[in-house]
N, C-alpha and C positions, 0 to 999 in steps of 0.2 A: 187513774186519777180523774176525780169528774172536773165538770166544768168551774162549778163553786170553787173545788179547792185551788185550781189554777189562776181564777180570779185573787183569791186570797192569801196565796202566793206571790201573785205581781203585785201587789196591794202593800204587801210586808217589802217587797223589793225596792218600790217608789216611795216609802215613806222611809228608808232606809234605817230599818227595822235588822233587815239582815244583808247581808252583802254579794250572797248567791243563794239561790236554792239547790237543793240535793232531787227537786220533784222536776223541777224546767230545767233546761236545757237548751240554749241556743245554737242554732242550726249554723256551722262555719261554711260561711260564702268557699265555693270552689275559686281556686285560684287557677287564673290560663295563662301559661304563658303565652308570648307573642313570638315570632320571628321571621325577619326576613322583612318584606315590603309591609304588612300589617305592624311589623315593633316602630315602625318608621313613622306609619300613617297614623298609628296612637299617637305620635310623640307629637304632629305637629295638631293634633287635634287638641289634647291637653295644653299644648303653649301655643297656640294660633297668634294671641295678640305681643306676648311676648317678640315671636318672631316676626311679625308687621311691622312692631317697631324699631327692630332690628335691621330687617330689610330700608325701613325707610334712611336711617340715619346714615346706612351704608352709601345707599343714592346719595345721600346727601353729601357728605363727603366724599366722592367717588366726583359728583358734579363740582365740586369745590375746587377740588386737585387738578381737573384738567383746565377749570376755568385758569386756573395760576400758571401752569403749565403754556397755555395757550396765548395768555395775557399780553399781548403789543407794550412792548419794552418802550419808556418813550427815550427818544435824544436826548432831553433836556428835563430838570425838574425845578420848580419855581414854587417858592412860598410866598405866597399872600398874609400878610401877617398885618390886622385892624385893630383898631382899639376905640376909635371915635364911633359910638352906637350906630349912628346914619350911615357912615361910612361901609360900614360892618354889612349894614342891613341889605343896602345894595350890590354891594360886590358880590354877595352870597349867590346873586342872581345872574352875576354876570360872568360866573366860572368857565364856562362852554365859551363865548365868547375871547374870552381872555388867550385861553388857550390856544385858538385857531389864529388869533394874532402874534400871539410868539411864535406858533409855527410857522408861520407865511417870515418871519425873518431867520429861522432855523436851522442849518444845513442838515444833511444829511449824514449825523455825526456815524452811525453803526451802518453805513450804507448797505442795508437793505432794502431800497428804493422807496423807502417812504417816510416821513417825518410825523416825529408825533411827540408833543409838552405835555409833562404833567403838572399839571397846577393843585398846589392842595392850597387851600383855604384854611387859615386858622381864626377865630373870631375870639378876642380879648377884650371886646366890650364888657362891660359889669353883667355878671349872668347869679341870678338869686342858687344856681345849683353849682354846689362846690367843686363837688366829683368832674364836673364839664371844665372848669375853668384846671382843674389840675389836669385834665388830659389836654386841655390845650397848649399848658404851657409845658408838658412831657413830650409832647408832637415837636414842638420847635426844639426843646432840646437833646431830643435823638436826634433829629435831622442834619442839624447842627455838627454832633459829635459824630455822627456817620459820614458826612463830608460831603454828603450827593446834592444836594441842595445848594447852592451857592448865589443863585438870584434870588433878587426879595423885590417886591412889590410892598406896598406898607405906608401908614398916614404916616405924620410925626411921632403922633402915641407909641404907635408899634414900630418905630426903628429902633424908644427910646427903651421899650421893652426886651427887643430881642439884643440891641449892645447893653444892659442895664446903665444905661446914659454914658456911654462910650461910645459914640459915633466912631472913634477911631478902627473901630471894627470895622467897618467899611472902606473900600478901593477910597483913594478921594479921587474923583471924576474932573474934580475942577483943575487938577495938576495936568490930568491926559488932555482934556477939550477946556482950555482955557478960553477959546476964542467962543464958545456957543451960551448963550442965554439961556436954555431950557436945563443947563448944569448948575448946581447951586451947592458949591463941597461934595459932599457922598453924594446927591440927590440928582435922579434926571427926573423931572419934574414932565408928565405926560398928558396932563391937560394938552390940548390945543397941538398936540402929535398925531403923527402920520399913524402912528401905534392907538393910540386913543380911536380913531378914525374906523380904523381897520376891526376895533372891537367893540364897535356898536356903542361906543363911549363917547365921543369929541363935543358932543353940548351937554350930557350932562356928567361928567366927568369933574371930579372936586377938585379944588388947586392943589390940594392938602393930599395930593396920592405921587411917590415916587419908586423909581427902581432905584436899588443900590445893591452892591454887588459887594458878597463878605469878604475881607482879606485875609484871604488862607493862607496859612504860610506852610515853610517847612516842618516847621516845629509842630504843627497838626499830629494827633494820633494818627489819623487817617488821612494822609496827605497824601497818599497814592491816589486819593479818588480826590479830596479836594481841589487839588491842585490843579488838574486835569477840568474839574466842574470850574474853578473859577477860571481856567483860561475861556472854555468855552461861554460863561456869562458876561466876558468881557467883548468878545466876538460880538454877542447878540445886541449888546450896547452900542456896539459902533454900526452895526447894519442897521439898528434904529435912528439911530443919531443923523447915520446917514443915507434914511429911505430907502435902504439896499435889502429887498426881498431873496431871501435863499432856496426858495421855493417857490411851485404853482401849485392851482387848485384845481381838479378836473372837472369832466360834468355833472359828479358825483357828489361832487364837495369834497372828497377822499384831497389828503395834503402831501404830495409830492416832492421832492427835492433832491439838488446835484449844489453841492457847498459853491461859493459864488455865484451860483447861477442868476444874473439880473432879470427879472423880469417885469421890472417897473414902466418901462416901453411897450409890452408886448400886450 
């Protein structure tokens, strides 16, 4: 077959005139197989990025799991709960601080020889995005219904948020410390406190910020753990009340602690 006719062949093939020729013939690719260390070294050649991203997300979660694993359990956990914008604005900044101040009154509840508060922050100020303001308010009520959390820090706004205007939700303070000023019903009122002081707060600290401490009862779903958190938020209230440090700080800054231990002398 000449050259022409093979032209005029492919020609009738691409205008799809006919469907195969009886004159051409397509030459079939040899097929090889692989095996052994080469069926391997195809494999990650053909899926290279595949398996990069694979590898990556492994790390990732490989680093995620031991961070949790590793995670410094604290003593004590304490919600911050705002609603007055200003109020909101500053505190957000004041979280580190906050923290190293409850710990310095803390004991050493899991004595493992070191003390350590978690403070979460929840901000209820008016926020233009929905989805924030409904994890805010899913935040306080898991915590809540988990039972670990049993101190609050919080303006008016947010007491009246987290009891829905039920202050009775809260210890009343003023039945236990009748004789102290700085108690006001549920409210220990931390302005112009040895606590304020101690967390980088005491001049510009708002009047409008208290602790109050939730009253768990029996009747809790989870009153195995509330109960237990609210004894211990109530502990933390009288060693503020009463400038009574449960801990020291080393030359580290790292927070130390033995339960009683005074060291407002030392």
């Amino acid at each position: 077959m000449s050259y022409q006719d093979d032209k005029r062949e492919l020609l009738k093939l691409k205008q799809g005139l006919i469907e195969e020729s009886e004159e051409i013939h397509e030459e079939e690719k040899p097929v090889y197989e692989l095996h052994g260390w080469k069926k391997v070294e195809n494999f990650f050649y053909h899926n290279k990025w595949y398996v990069a991203a694979g590898l990556f997300f492994a790390a990732v979660a490989a680093f995620l799991i031991v961070s949790l694993v590793q995670k410094e359990q604290g003593d004590l956990r304490v919600m911050v709960v705002t609603k007055d914008p200003q109020i909101a604005a500053e505190i957000m900044y004041k979280t580190g601080d906050l923290e190293k101040a409850f710990e310095l009154y803390c004991p050493d509840y899991d004595d493992n020889g070191y003390i350590h508060v978690d403070v979460y922050n929840v901000d209820l100020s008016e926020n233009p995005d929905p989805q924030y303001s409904l994890a805010a308010v899913t935040k306080i009520t898991s915590e809540i219904m988990y039972g670990e959390a049993q101190l609050f820090l919080v303006d008016s706004l947010g007491a009246q948020a987290v009891t829905n205007d039920n202050l009775s939700q809260f210890v009343d303070l003023g039945k236990l410390y009748p004789e102290e000023e700085c108690i006001n019903g549920v409210f220990l009122k931390i302005r112009d406190s040895g606590f304020a002081a101690n967390a980088q707060y005491y001049e510009a600290c708002p009047d409008d910020l208290y602790l109050a401490v939730r009253n768990a009862s029996e009747s809790d779903e989870n009153s195995f753990r509330s109960l237990p958190a609210k004894k211990k938020a109530l502990e933390i209230i009288d060693n503020i009340i009463n400038d009574r440090y449960a801990g020291w700080i080393d030359d580290q800054g790292r927070i130390f602690g033995i339960s009683g231990k005074d060291v407002s002398s030392s």
